[in-house]
DOBAKOL-876322 format. One line per 4 residues: number of its first residue (from 1); their letters; for each residue z, x, y of C-alpha. Coordinates in steps of 0.1 Angstrom, whole numbers, plus 5000, padded with zeros to 4 digits. Layout:
% DOBAKOL-876322
NUM	A	Z X Y ~ ...;
END
This chain:
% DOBAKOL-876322
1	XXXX	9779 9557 6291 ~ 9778 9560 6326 ~ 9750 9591 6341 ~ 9772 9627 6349;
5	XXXX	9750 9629 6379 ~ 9751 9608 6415 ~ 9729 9580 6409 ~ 9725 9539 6418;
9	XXXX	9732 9519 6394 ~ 9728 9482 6387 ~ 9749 9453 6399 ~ 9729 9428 6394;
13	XXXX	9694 9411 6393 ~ 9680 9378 6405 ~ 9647 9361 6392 ~ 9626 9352 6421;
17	XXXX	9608 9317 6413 ~ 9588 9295 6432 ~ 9586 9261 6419 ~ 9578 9264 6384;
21	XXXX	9565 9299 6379 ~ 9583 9332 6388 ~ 9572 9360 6414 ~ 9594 9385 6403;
25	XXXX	9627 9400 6407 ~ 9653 9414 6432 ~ 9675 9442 6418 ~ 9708 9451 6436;
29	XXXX	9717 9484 6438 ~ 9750 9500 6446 ~ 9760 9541 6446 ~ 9776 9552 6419;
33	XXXX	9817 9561 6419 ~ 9806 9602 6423 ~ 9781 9592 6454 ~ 9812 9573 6465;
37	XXXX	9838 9602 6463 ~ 9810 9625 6477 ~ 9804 9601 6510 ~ 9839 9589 6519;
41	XXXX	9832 9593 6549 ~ 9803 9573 6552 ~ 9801 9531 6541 ~ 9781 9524 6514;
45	XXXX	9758 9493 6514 ~ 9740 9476 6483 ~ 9701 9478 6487 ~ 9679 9452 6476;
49	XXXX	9646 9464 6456 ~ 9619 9436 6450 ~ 9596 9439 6423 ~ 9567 9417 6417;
53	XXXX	9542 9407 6392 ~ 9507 9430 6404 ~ 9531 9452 6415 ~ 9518 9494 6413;
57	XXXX	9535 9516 6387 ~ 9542 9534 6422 ~ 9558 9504 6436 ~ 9583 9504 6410;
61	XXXX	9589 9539 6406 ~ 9598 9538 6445 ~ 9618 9510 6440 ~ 9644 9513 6414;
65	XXXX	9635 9549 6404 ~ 9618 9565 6373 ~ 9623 9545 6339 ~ 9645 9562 6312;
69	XXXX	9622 9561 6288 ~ 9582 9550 6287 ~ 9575 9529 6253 ~ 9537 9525 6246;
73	XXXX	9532 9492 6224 ~ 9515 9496 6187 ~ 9483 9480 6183 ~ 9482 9447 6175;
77	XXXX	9469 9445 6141 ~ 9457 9410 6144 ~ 9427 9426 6168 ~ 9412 9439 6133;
81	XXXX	9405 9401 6129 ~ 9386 9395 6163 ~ 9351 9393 6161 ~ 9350 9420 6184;
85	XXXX	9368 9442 6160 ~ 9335 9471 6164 ~ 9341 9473 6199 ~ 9369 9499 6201;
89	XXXX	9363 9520 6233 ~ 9377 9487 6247 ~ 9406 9487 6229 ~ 9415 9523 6228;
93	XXXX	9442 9520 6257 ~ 9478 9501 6250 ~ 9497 9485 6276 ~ 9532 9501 6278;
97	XXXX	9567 9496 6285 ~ 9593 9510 6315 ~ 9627 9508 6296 ~ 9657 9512 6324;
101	XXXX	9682 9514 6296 ~ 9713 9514 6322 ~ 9703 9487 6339 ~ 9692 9463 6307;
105	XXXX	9655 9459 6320 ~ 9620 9464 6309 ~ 9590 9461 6329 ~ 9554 9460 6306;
109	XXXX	9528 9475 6324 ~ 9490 9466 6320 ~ 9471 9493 6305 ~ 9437 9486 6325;
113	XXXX	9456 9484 6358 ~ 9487 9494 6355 ~ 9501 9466 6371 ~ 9534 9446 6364;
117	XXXX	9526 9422 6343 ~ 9564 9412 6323 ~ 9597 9414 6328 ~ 9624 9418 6299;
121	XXXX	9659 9408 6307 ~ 9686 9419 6280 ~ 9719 9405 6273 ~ 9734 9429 6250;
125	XXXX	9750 9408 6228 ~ 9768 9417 6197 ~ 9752 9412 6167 ~ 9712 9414 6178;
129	XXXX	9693 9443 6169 ~ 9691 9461 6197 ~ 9730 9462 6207 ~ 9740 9487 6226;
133	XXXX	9703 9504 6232 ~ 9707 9487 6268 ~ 9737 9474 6291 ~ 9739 9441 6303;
137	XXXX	9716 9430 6325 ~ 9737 9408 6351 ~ 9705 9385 6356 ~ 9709 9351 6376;
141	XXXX	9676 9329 6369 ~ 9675 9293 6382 ~ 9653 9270 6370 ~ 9643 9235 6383;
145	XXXX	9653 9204 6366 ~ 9627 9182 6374 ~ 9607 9177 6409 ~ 9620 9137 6411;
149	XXXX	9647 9124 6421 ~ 9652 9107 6386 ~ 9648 9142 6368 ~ 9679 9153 6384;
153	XXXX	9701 9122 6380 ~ 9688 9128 6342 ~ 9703 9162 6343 ~ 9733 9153 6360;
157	XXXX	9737 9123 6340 ~ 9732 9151 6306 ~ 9755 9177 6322 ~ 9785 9150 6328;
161	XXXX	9778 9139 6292 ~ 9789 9167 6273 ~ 9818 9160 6251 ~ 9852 9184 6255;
165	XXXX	9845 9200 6227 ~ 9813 9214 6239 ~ 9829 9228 6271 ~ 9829 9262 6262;
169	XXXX	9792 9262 6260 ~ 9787 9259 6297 ~ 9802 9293 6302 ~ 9778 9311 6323;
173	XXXX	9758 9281 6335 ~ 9755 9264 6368 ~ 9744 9237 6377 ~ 9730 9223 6406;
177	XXXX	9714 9191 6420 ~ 9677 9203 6414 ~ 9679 9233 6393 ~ 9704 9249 6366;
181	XXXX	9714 9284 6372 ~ 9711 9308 6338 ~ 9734 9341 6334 ~ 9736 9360 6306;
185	XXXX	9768 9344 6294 ~ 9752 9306 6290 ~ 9744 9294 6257 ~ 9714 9281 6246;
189	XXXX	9724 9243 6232 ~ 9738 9236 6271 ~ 9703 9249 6284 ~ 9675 9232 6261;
193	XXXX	9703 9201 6265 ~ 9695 9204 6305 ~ 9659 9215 6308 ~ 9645 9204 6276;
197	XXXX	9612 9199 6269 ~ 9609 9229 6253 ~ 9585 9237 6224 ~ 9595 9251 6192;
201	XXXX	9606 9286 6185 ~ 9585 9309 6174 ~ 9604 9332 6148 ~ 9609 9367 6157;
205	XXXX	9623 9399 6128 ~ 9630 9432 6142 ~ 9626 9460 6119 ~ 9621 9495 6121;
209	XXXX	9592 9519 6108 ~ 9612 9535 6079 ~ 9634 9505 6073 ~ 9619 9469 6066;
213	XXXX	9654 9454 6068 ~ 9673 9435 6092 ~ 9709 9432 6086 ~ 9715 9407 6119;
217	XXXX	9687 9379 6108 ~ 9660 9368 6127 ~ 9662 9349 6165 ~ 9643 9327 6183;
221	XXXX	9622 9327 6213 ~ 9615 9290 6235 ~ 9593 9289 6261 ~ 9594 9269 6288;
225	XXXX	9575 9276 6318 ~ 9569 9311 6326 ~ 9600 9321 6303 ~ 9609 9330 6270;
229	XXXX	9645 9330 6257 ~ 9650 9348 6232 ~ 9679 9333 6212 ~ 9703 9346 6184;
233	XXXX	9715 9325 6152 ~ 9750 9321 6175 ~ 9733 9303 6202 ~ 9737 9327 6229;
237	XXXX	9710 9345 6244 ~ 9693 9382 6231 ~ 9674 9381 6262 ~ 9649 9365 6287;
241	XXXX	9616 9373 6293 ~ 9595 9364 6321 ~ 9557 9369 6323 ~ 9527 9359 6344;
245	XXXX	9501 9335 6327 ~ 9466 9350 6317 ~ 9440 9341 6344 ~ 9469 9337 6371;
249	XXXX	9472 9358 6401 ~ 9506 9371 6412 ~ 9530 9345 6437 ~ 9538 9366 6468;
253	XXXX	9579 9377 6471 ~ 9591 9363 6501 ~ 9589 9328 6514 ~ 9569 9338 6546;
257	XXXX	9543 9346 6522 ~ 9542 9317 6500 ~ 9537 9298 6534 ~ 9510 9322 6546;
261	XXXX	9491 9325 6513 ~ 9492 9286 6510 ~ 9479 9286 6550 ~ 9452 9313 6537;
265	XXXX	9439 9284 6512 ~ 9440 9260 6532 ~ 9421 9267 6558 ~ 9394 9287 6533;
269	XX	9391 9250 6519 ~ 9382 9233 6549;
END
């Protein structure tokens, strides 16, 4: 349901990327019908929020608002077979989750920092196990083909290939000459057929404390890149989760500062 107060909500979110790894996103904001009625008067624009990986939990409180809920993750009960298993005082804080419920967006922060370190796009599709927890995140995430010129003729050529039958597959995905654009709508045979390369899934079972069962079956998450889609028996997409490698530092936002930061490293070299 929609808030009983005056409020922004979300119209949509785009999945900054540079080359092959992702900076971020940038969430589009609009006022909501009561702000609307309140300020006839007055023309309401969308804003535009950018939110990075390395970002501050203040950055994205200021940005998009407080989260509906903070979720602190369990701990991982594979550390009681680390060698290090004694050393506890290390261990004793748990990275934890922002859950904008309205908007169909987590953000994990880092426990030690508290930095952004992952984003969680959700589709709300019927039949996963968390349908109806979140609404549709309106997500657009393009991804490159290939960095040749004979990488994109294969995609095109794989694209044009599709049989009739399969049309309705391609719902929800556009393509262009270097990269395919994903929405929340495209299906997961008519991406791994564009992109492939992908390696294979790793099996994922939701289930709650006081109830080991999952009536909707298990789905499976790809990676490829940065990204993890997380993919229901059906073929279409539970959601998509972007993340920044261990031992990486955060890509700057904006283009200016990809050019700048690349200047920076440069002329450090030299």
């Amino acid at each position: 349901p929609l808030p009983t107060i005056p409020t922004l909500l979300c119209k949509s979110i785009r999945v900054i990327r540079h080359g092959a790894r992702s900076c971020g996103i940038s969430v589009c904001l609009e006022p909501s019908a009561d702000v609307r009625q309140i300020n006839f008067n007055q023309r309401t624009e969308p804003v535009m929020r950018k939110i990075g990986f390395g970002d501050s939990v203040q950055d994205v409180m200021s940005a998009i608002g407080a989260p509906s809920r903070v979720f602190y993750k369990s701990e991982d009960k594979m550390k009681i077979h680390s060698p290090n298993a004694h050393m506890k005082a290390a261990s004793l804080k748990s990275d934890y989750f922002f859950n904008y419920f309205q908007m169909g967006l987590d953000i994990l922060i880092d426990a030690k920092n508290n930095n952004v370190k992952k984003f969680v796009l959700h589709t709300n599709f019927p039949g996963h196990y968390n349908f109806n927890m979140y609404h549709r995140c309106e997500f657009r995430l393009e991804v490159s083909c290939g960095s040749s010129g004979s990488s994109s003729m294969s995609s095109r050529q794989q694209l044009s290939s599709v049989s009739s039958r399969r049309q309705h597959q391609l719902q929800g995905l556009h393509q262009q000459p270097d990269t395919v654009s994903i929405t929340p709508l495209s299906k997961w045979e008519a991406i791994s057929d564009i992109l492939g390369g992908c390696e294979r899934p790793v099996v994922l079972n939701r289930a709650s404390s006081t109830n080991t069962t999952n009536p909707f079956g298990s789905t499976f998450c790809y990676g490829y890149q940065d990204i993890i889609f997380e993919v229901m028996p059906n073929g279409h997409l539970a959601s998509v989760t972007l993340y920044l490698p261990q031992d990486m530092s955060p890509l700057p936002l904006t283009e200016d500062e990809i050019v700048d930061l690349h200047h920076r490293r440069s002329t450090s070299d030299h």
